[in-house]
DRENDOSE-123336 format. One line per field, with one value per residue (C-alpha): residue in three letters; x, y, z. Coordinates in Angstrom, 2 decimals. Example, Ala and Ser with C-alpha at 12.3 -4.5 7.8 and 13.67 -1.06 7.14 Angstrom:
2
residu <- ALA:SER
c1 <- 12.30:13.67
c2 <- -4.50:-1.06
c3 <- 7.80:7.14
END
This chain:
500
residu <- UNK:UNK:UNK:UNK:UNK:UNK:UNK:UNK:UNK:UNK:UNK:UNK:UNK:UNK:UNK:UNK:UNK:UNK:UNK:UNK:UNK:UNK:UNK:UNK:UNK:UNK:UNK:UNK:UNK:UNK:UNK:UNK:UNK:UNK:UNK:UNK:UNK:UNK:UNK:UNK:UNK:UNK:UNK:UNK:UNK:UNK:UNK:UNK:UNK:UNK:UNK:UNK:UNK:UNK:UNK:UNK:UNK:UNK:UNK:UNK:UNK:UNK:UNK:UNK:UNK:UNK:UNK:UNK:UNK:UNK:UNK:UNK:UNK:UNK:UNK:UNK:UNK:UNK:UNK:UNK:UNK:UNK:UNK:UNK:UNK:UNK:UNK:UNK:UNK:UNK:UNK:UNK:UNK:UNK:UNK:UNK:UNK:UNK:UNK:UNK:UNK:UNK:UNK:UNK:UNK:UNK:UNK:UNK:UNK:UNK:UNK:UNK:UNK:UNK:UNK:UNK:UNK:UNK:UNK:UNK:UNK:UNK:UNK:UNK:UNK:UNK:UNK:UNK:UNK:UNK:UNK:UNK:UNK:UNK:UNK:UNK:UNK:UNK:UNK:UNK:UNK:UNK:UNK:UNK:UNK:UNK:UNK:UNK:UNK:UNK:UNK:UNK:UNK:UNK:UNK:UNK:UNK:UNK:UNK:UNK:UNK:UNK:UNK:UNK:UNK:UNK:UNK:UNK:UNK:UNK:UNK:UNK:UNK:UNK:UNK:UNK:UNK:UNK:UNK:UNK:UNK:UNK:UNK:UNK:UNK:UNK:UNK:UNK:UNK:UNK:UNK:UNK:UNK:UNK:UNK:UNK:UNK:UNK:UNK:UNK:UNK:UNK:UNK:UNK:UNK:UNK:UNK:UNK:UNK:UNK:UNK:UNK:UNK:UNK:UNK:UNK:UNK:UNK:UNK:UNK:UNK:UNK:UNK:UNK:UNK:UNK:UNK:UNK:UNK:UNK:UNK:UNK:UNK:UNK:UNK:UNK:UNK:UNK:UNK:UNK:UNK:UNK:UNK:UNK:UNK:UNK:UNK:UNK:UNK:UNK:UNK:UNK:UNK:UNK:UNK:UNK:UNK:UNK:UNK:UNK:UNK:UNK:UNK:UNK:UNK:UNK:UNK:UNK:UNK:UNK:UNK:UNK:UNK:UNK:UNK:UNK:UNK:UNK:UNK:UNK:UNK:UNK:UNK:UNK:UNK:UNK:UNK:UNK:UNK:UNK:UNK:UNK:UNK:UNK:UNK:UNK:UNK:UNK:UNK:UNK:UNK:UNK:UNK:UNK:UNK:UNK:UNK:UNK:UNK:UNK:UNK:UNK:UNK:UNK:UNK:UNK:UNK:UNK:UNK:UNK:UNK:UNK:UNK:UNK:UNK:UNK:UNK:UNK:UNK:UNK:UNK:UNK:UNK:UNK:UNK:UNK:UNK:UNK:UNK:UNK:UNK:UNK:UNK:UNK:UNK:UNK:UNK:UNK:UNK:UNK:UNK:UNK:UNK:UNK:UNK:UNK:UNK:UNK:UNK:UNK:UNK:UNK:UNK:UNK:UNK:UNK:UNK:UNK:UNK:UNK:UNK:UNK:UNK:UNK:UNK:UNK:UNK:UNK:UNK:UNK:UNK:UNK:UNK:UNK:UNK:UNK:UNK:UNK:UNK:UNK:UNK:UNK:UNK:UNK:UNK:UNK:UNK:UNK:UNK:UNK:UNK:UNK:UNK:UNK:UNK:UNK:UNK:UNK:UNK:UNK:UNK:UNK:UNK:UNK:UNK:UNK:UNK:UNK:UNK:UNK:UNK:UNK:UNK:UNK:UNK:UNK:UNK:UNK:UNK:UNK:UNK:UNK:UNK:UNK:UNK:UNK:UNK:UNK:UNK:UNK:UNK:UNK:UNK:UNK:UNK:UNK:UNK:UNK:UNK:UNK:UNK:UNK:UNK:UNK:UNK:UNK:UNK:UNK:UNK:UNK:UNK:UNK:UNK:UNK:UNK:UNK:UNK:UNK:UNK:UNK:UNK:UNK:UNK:UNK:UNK:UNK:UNK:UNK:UNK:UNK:UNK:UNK:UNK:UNK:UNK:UNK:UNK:UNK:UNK:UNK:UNK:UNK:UNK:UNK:UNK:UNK:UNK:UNK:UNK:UNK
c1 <- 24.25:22.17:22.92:21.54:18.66:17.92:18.05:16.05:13.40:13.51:13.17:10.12:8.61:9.09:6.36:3.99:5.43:5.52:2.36:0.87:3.65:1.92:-1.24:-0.45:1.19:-2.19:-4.56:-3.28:-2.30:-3.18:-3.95:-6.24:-3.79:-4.33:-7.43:-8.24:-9.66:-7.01:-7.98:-11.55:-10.94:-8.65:-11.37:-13.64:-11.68:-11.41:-15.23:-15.22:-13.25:-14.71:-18.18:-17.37:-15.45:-18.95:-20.64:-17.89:-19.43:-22.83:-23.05:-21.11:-23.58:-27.12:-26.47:-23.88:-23.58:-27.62:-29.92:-31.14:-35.16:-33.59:-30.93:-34.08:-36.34:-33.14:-32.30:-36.28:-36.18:-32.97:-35.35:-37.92:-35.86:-33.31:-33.62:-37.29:-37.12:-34.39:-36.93:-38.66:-35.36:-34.02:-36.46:-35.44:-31.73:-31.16:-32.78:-31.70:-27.82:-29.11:-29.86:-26.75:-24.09:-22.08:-21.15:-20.02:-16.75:-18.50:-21.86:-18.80:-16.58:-20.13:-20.99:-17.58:-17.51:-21.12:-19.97:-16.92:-18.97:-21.77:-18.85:-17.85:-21.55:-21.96:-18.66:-20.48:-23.86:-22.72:-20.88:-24.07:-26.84:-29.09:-31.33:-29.22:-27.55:-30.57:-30.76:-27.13:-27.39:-29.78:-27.72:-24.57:-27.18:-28.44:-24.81:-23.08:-26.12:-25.57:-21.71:-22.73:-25.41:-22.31:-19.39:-22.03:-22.44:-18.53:-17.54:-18.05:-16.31:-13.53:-12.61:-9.15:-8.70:-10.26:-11.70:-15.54:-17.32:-17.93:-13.91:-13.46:-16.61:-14.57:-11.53:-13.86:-15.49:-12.78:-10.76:-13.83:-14.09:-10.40:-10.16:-12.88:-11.51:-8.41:-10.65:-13.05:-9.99:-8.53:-12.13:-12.40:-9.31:-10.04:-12.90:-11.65:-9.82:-13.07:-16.57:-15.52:-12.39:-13.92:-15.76:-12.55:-10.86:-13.56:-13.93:-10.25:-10.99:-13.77:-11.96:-8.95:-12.16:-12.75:-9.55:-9.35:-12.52:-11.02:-8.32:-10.40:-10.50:-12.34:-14.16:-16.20:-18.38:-18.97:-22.33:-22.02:-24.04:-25.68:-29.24:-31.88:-33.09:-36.21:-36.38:-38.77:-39.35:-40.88:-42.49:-45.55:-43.89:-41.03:-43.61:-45.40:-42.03:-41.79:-45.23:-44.27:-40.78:-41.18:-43.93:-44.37:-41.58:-42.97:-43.53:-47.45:-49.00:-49.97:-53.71:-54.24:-55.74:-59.53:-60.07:-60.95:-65.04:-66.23:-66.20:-68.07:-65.29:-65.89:-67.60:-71.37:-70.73:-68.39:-70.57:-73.44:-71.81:-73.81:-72.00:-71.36:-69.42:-66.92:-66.87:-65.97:-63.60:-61.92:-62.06:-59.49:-57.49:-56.66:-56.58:-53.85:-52.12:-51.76:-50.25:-48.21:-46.74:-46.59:-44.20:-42.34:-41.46:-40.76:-38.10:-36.72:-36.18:-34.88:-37.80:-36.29:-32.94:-33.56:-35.20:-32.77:-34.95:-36.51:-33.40:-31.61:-35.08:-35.68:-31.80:-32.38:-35.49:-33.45:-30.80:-33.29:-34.68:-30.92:-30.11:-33.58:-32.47:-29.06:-30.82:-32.90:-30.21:-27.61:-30.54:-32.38:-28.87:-27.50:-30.17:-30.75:-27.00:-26.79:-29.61:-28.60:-25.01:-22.98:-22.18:-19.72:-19.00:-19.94:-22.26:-18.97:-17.02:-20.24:-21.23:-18.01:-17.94:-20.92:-19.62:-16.44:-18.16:-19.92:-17.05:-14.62:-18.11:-18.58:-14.86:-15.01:-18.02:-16.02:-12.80:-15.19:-16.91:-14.15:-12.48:-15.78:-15.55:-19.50:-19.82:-23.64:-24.84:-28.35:-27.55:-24.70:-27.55:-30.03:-28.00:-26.21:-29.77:-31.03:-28.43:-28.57:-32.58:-31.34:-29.02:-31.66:-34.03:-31.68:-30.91:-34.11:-34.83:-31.44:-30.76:-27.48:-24.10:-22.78:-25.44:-25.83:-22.16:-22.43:-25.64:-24.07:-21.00:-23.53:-25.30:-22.20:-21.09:-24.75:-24.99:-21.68:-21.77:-25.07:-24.50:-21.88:-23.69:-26.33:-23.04:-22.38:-26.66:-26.46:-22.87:-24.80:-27.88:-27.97:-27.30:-24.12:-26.01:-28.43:-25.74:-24.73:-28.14:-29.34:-26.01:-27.05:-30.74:-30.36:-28.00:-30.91:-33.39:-31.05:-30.31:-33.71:-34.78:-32.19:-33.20:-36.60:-34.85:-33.59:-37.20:-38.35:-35.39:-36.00:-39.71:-39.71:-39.54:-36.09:-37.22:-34.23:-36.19:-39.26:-36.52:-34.67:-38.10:-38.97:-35.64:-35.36:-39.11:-37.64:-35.09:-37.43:-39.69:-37.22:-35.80:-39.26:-40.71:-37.06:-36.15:-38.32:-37.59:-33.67:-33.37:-35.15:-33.09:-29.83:-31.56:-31.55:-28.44:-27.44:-27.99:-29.74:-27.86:-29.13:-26.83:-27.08
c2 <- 23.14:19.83:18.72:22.23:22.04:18.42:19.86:22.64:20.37:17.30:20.79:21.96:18.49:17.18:19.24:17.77:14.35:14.06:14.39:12.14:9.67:9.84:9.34:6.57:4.70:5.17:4.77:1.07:-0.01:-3.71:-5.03:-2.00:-1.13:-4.87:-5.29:-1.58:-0.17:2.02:3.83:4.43:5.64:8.42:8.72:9.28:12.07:14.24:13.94:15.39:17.89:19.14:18.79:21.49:23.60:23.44:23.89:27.54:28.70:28.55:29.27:32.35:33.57:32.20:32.70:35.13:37.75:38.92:39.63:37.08:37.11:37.78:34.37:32.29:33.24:31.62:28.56:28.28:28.54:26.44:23.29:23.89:24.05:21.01:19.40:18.94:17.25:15.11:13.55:12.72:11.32:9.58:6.95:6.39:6.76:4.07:1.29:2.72:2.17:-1.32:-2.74:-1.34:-3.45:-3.61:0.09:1.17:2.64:4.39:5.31:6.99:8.77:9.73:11.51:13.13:14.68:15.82:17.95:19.08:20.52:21.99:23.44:25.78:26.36:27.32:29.77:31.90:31.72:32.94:35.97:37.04:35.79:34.25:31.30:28.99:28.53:26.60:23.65:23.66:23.00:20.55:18.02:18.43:17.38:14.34:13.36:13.62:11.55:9.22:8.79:7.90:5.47:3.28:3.66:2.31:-0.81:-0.79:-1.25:-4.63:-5.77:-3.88:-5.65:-6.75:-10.20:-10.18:-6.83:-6.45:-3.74:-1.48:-1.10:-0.63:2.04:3.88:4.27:5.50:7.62:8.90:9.57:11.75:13.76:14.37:15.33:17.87:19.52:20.05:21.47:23.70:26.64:26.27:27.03:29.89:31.57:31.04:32.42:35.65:35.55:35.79:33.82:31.82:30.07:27.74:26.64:26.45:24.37:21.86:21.56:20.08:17.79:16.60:15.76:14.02:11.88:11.04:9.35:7.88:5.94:4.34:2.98:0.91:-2.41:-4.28:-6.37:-3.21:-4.28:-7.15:-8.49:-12.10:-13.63:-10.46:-9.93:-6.66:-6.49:-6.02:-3.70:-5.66:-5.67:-8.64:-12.20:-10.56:-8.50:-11.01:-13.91:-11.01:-10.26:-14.54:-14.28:-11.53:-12.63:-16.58:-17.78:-17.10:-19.19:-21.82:-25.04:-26.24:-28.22:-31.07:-31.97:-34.32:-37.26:-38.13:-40.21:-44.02:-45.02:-46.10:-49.81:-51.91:-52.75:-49.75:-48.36:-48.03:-44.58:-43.40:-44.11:-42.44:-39.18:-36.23:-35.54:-32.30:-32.58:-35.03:-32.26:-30.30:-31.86:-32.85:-28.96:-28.68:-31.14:-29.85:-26.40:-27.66:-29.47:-26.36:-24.25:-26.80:-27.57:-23.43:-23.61:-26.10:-24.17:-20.86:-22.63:-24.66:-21.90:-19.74:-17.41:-13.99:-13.99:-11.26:-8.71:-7.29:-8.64:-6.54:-5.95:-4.10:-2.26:-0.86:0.19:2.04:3.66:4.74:5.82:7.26:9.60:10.64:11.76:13.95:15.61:16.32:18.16:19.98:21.08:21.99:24.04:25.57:26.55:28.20:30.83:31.02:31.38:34.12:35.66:35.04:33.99:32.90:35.31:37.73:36.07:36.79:34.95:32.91:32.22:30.93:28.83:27.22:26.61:24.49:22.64:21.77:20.56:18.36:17.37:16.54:14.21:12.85:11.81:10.58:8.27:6.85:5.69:4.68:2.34:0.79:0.08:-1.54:-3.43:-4.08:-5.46:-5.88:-3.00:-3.13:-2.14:0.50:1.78:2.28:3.55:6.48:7.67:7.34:9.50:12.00:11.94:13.22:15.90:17.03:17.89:19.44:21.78:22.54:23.15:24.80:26.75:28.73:28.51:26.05:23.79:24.29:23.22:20.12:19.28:19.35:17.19:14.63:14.66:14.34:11.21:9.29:9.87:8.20:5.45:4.74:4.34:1.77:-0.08:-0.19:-1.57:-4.31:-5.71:-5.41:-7.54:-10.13:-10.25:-9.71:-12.72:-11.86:-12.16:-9.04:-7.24:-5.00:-3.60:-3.54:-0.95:1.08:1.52:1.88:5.26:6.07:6.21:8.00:10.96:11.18:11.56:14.46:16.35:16.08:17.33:20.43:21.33:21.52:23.63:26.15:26.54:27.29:30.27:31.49:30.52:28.64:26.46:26.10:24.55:22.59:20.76:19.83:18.25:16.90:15.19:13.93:11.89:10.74:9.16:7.43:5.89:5.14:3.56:1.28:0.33:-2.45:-4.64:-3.27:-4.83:-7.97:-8.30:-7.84:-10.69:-13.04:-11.77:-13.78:-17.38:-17.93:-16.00:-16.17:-17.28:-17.40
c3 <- 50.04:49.47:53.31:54.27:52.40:53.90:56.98:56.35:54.93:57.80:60.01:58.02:57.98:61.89:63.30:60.86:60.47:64.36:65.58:62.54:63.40:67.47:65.92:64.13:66.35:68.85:66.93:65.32:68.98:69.72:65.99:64.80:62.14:61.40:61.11:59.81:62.76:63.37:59.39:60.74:63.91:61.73:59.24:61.89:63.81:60.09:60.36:63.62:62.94:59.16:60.98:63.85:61.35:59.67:63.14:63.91:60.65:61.10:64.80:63.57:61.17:62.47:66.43:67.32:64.46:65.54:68.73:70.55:69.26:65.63:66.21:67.42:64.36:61.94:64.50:64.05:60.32:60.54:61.98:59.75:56.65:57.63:60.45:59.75:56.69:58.41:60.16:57.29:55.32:58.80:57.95:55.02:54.80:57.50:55.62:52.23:53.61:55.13:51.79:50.12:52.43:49.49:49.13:52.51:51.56:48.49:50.87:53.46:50.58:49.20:52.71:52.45:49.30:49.10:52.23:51.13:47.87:50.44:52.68:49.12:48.76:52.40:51.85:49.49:51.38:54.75:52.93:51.40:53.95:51.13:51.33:50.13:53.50:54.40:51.66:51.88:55.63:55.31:52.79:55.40:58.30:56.34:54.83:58.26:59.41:56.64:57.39:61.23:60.37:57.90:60.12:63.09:60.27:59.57:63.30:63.55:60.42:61.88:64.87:65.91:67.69:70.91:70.89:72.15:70.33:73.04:73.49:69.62:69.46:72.50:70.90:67.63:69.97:71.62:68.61:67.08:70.46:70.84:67.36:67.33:70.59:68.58:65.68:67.91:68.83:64.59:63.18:65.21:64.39:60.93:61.17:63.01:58.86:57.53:58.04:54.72:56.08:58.51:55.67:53.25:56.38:56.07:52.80:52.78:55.70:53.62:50.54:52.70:54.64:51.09:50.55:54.05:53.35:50.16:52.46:54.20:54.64:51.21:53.94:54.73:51.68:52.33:53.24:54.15:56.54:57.12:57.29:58.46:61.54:62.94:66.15:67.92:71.98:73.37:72.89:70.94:68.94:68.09:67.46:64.73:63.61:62.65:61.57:58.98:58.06:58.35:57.42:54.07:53.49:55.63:54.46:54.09:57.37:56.12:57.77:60.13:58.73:59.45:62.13:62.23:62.08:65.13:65.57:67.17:69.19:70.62:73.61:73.15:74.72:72.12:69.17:71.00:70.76:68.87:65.52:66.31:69.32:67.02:64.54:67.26:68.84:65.65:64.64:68.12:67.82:64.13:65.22:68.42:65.69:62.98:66.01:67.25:63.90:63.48:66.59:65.33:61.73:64.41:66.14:63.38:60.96:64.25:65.83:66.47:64.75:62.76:66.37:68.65:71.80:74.87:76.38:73.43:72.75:76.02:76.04:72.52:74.28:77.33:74.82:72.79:75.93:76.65:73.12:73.00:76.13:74.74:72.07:73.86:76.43:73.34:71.90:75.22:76.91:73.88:73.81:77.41:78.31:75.57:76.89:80.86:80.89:83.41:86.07:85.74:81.88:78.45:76.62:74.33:77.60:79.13:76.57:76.07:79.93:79.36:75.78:78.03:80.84:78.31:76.09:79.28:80.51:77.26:76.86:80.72:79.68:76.77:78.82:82.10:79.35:77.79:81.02:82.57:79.50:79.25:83.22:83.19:81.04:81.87:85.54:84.23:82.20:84.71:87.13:84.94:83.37:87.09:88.24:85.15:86.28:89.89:88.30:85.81:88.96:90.96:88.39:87.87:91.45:92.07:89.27:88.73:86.83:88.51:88.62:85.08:83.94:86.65:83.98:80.91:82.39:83.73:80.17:77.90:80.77:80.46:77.00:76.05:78.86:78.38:74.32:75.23:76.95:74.18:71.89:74.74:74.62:71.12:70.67:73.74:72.53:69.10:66.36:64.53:61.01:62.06:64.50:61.74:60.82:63.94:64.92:61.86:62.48:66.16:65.21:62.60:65.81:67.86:65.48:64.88:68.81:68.62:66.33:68.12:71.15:69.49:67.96:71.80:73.08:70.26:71.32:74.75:76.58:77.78:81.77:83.10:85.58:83.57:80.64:82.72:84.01:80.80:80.08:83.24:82.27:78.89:80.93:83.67:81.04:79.53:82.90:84.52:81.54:80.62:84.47:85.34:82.24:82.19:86.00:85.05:82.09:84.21:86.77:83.80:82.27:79.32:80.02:76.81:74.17:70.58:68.10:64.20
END
């Protein structure tokens, strides 16, 4: 009886214990169980997946479950309600979780359970259509902003031996993507159960992210040798940035002492010279002196260390340009593709044509940028924003369904390839004792220029081409105004790293 009931139970148990056995053993490949990678690229695929359980919910209840004009008017009160004021706390949060380095595991578990509390809160809301949904909505946005703005701080604490950043942010990447494709299909069968359950599902994921964040590494907390950076572009800017953040701590410049009386020893010339012009001329050779001595305090104390440089800034504002347009597009094409859909499909099937299209290009991007394994990233950035540029047009020019799903591939591709590359400047270019802030307040920036992105999509008319122009604009500007100082970046490449 007891060997049947072993059986019975090792049975029950396999299909579970399985797969998590799979996962395991992928996810710590090649010392990231070591060195705790492996627990945050599992923590981050539960986020993934509790966030689109979230995402099943809403979409359910705000997009699909009313007409089209009705769905705008809530997406519209939506921004206003939450992902307005998330511009306002973006600001805010990112340097709030740079000066607490000490509670990142806390700052993550915090994210986690203030969701998994909203997600019950949300459960009743939905059911009932009140006005709660909104506030509610609005601490998940800023909490799952929160969590992405630490675990971009936690990477680099995390990495195994020999690992470059940009291959330990794909597997991260990758994880979260794979994770929430696995999610997408549950939430909505639990939601066919009732509009609660997707809701219920995360909630649980939430609570279990909890948890997972506890198990990470104690290192994660710790802030040594780490110091904020300053997202400055070029020479001016990072010779202000000393100004503001050095000097003060400066040491005095002594003044040059007076000169020597003329003697008689001296030309007949020399002590002929008007007062004034000596006054002068001493008034120069002081001033040369305080500036000289000023460059001098910039280079011994180390001028820059704590800016990113013009190469990581004009990749952020590249990066920047490419997450607005993702926005917009996720935003624009939901409405117009409920309103238009594909041909011969329904609105659902054409929409999730589209979020595959971008999904399979955004998990593409990921593996193509951990097997270039950051080969000149300036040029890899110009080139797949360029070419993202060329699509954008064409499907302005050309628009149709295919066309359309050939965009949103192209987008999810540049947008994860191009955020790579960001990872690789900022791990070249960036001194190790700032690399951590400057991760987290570059993902502050980024979030932010999406959520601009969205509040554009939701305005505009429902005119395919007329949409696609403007997001095809948002890219261009991005590109046009980045490529000149991306290519003479890549000309210089890295001969003159900055170290700590």
């Amino acid at each position: 009886m007891r060997r049947a009931a072993r059986v019975v139970g090792r049975a029950l148990r396999t299909p579970v214990t399985g797969p998590a056995r799979g996962i395991r053993k992928v996810t710590h490949a090649q010392g990231a169980g070591e060195s705790g990678l492996g627990r945050l690229i599992e923590l981050h695929g539960v986020n993934g997946a509790g966030d689109v359980m979230i995402t099943v919910a809403l979409a359910s209840t705000v997009f699909f479950s009313v007409p089209t004009d009705e769905a705008r008017g809530r997406v519209a009160l939506y921004l206003a309600v939450t992902m307005l004021p998330f511009t306002l706390l973006a600001p805010v949060v990112g340097p709030l979780l740079d000066r607490l380095p000490h509670g990142r595991r806390a700052a993550m578990a915090g994210s986690m359970l203030a969701r998994a509390v909203l997600a019950l809160v949300l459960s009743g809301a939905v059911a009932t259509g009140s006005l709660e949904m909104y506030p509610a909505a609005l601490g998940v946005l800023v909490a799952s902003k929160a969590y992405g703005v630490v675990r971009s701080a936690v990477v680099p604490r995390l990495l195994p031996q020999g690992f470059s950043l940009v291959k330990a942010n794909s597997r991260v990447t990758l994880g979260g993507l794979l994770a929430t494709g696995v999610a997408a299909p549950v939430g909505a069968g639990l939601q066919m159960i009732g509009p609660g359950w997707p809701l219920y599902g995360a909630c649980l994921l939430f609570l279990g992210g909890a948890f997972l964040s506890f198990r990470l590494p104690p290192k994660v907390d710790s802030a040594r040798g780490e110091r904020r950076a300053l997202l400055a572009a070029d020479e001016q800017h990072l010779a202000a940035a000393v100004d503001a953040c050095w000097d003060p701590v400066a040491e005095p410049v002594a003044e040059p002492a007076a000169e020597p009386a003329a003697t008689g020893a001296e030309p007949a010339a020399t002590g002929a010279e008007p007062a004034a012009t000596g006054a002068d001329r001493s008034d120069g050779t002081r001033n040369r002196g305080r500036e000289k001595d000023r460059d001098k305090e910039r280079r011994r104390k180390g001028p820059g260390l704590r800016t990113v440089g013009p190469a990581v800034t004009h990749a952020l504002a590249a990066n920047a340009c490419v997450r607005c347009q993702s926005g917009f597009l996720i935003f624009f094409l939901a409405f117009l593709l409920r309103e238009h859909p594909l041909t011969g499909q329904s609105a659902a099937v054409s929409l999730a044509v589209v979020g595959v299209a971008a999904g399979a290009g955004n998990a593409l991007g990921t593996a193509v940028g951990a097997w270039l394994r950051a080969r000149a990233p300036e040029v890899i950035i110009v080139t797949v924003v360029g070419t993202l540029v060329a699509v954008a047009v064409s499907a302005a020019v050309f628009f149709g369904a295919a066309v359309v799903a050939v965009l949103g591939a192209v987008a999810g591709f540049t947008q994860a390839l191009a955020k790579l590359s960001l990872d690789a400047l900022i791990q070249r270019d960036v001194p190790e004792l700032v690399r951590t802030s400057a991760f987290a307040r570059s993902e502050t920036l980024l979030q932010m220029a999406w959520v601009v992105g969205g509040a554009i999509g939701i305005a505009l008319p429902l005119r395919g081409p007329l949409g696609l122009s403007v997001g095809a604009l948002i890219v261009a500007l991005g590109w046009l105004t980045t490529v000149r100082a991306l290519m003479a970046s890549a000309r210089r490449g890295a001969s003159h790293p900055r170290v700590a």
